[in-house]
N, C-alpha and C positions, 0 to 999 in steps of 0.2 A: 310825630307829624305836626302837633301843634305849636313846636317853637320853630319848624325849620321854614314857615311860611313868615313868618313877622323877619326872619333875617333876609327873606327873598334866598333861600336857600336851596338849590336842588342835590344831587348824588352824580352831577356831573365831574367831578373832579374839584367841588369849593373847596378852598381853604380859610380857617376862618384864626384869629387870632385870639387867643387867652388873656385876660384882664384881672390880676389878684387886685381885687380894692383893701387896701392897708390902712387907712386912715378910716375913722369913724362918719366921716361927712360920705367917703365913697363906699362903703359898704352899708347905709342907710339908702344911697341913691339906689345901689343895687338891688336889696330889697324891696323897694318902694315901688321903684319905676320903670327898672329892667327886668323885672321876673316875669315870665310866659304869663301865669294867669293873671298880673295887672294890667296887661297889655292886652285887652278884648277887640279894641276898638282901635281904625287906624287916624293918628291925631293930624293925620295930613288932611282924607277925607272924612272919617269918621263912618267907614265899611267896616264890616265885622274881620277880621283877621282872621281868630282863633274857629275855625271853621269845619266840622266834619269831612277827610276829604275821603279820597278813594278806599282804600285798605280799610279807614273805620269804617264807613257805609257796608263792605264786602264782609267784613266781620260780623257788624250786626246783624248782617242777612244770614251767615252764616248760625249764628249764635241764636236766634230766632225764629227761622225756617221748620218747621216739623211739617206734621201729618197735618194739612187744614179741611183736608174733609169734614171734620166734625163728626157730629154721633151719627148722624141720619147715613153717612156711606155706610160707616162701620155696621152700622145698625141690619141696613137692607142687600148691603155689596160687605161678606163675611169672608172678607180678606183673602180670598182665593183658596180658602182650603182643600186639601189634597189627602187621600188615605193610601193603602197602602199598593194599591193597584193604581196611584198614582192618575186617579181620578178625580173631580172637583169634588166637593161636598157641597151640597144646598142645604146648610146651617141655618134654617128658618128664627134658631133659638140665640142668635148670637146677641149677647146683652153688654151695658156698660161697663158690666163687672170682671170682664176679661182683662182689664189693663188695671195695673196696682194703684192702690192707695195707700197715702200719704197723710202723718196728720202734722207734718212741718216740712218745713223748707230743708232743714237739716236733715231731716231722715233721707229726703228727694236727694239730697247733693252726695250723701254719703255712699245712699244705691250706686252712683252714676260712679262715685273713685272706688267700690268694690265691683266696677264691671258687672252690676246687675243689669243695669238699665243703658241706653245710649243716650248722647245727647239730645239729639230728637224724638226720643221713644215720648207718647204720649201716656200721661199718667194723670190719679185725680189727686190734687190736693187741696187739704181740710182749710175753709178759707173762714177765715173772722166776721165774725155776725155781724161787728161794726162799721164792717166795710164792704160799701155798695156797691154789686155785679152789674156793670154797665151792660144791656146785652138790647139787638132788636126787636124780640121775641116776646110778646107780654103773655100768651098761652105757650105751655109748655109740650112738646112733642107728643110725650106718653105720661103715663101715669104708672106705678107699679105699686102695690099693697101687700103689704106683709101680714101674718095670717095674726099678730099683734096688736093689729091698728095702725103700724106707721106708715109712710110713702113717701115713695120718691118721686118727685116731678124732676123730670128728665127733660132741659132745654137744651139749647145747640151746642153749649160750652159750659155746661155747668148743672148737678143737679141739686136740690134742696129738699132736705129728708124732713119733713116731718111730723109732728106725731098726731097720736088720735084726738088731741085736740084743736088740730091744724096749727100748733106753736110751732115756731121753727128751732130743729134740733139742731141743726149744722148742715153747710154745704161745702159743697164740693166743685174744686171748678178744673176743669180738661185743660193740663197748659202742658208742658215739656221742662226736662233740666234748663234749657238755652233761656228759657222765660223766667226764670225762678232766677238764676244767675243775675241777668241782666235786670230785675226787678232786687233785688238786693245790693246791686253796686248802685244802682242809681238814689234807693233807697238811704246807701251810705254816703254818699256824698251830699244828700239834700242836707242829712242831720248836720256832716260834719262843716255846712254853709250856715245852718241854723246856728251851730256852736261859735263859730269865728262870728260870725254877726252881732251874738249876744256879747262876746268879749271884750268888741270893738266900742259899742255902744253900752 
């Protein structure tokens, strides 16, 4: 999708022509100046080209989309359960602990290609102490205590466990496979901007 707009290209029937550059001057220009990603910008007006279009947008939504009720549905709305007279159940006790956890990204990806979990199944995974949980929320839902001294402060998307010195042991943040996927490709392409950046300079 991102080269067929710089050619004005659509899937109506174009035909486009093949060019082998054989001399060292034409396949310099080819790298340089005709490749998709040097070509952002258009040098007529200078409007962006390479542009998210339909199908990426409908993927990300797709790839993204989970459960966004958050803990508080889950919490007080316990997922319609039914027994065996096929009656509701009013699960007063239902906690955050029903959906698995994760202490990597790998472990998450690996569930999702052995058919444990779905794409959008909501799960917690163990998030890096160094890295700051954006969230609205500066009081947390609930509180939970374990009979230890530790606790969990339970906010909208995320809990933080910890101990009886109020240090913090680790948290936990509510995201889905489509979020962890898409947070590791983007991930990899920053690095691998950061690499070619450094090479070049």
């Amino acid at each position: 999708p991102l080269v067929c707009k710089g050619f004005n290209a659509d899937f109506d029937g174009d035909q486009m022509a093949v060019h082998v550059p054989l001399s060292l001057e034409a396949q310099a220009e080819a790298r340089l100046l005709m490749f998709s990603h040097m070509n952002l910008l258009s040098p007529a007006i200078g409007d962006p080209i390479s542009v998210p279009t339909q199908d990426m947008l409908i993927g990300l939504y797709v790839l993204t989309s989970g459960n966004r009720r958050g803990i508080c549905a889950n919490r007080y709305n316990p997922c319609n359960r039914t027994n065996s007279k096929n009656e509701r159940i009013a699960d007063n006790n239902y906690k955050y602990t029903n959906e698995p956890f994760f202490c990597n990204s790998y472990d998450a990806i690996g569930a999702y290609r052995q058919k444990r979990i779905h794409l959008d199944s909501p799960l917690w995974l163990r998030w890096q102490l160094d890295q700051r949980v954006i969230t609205s929320r500066e009081t947390p839902i609930e509180v939970h205590y374990e009979s230890l001294g530790t606790s969990h402060e339970i906010y909208g998307h995320y809990v933080i466990v910890r101990s009886i010195k109020k240090e913090v042991l680790c948290i936990y943040v509510r995201t889905t496979v489509g979020h962890i996927s898409l947070y590791r490709e983007i991930e990899e392409a920053i690095q691998g901007f950061c690499r070619a950046y450094s090479y070049g300079t």
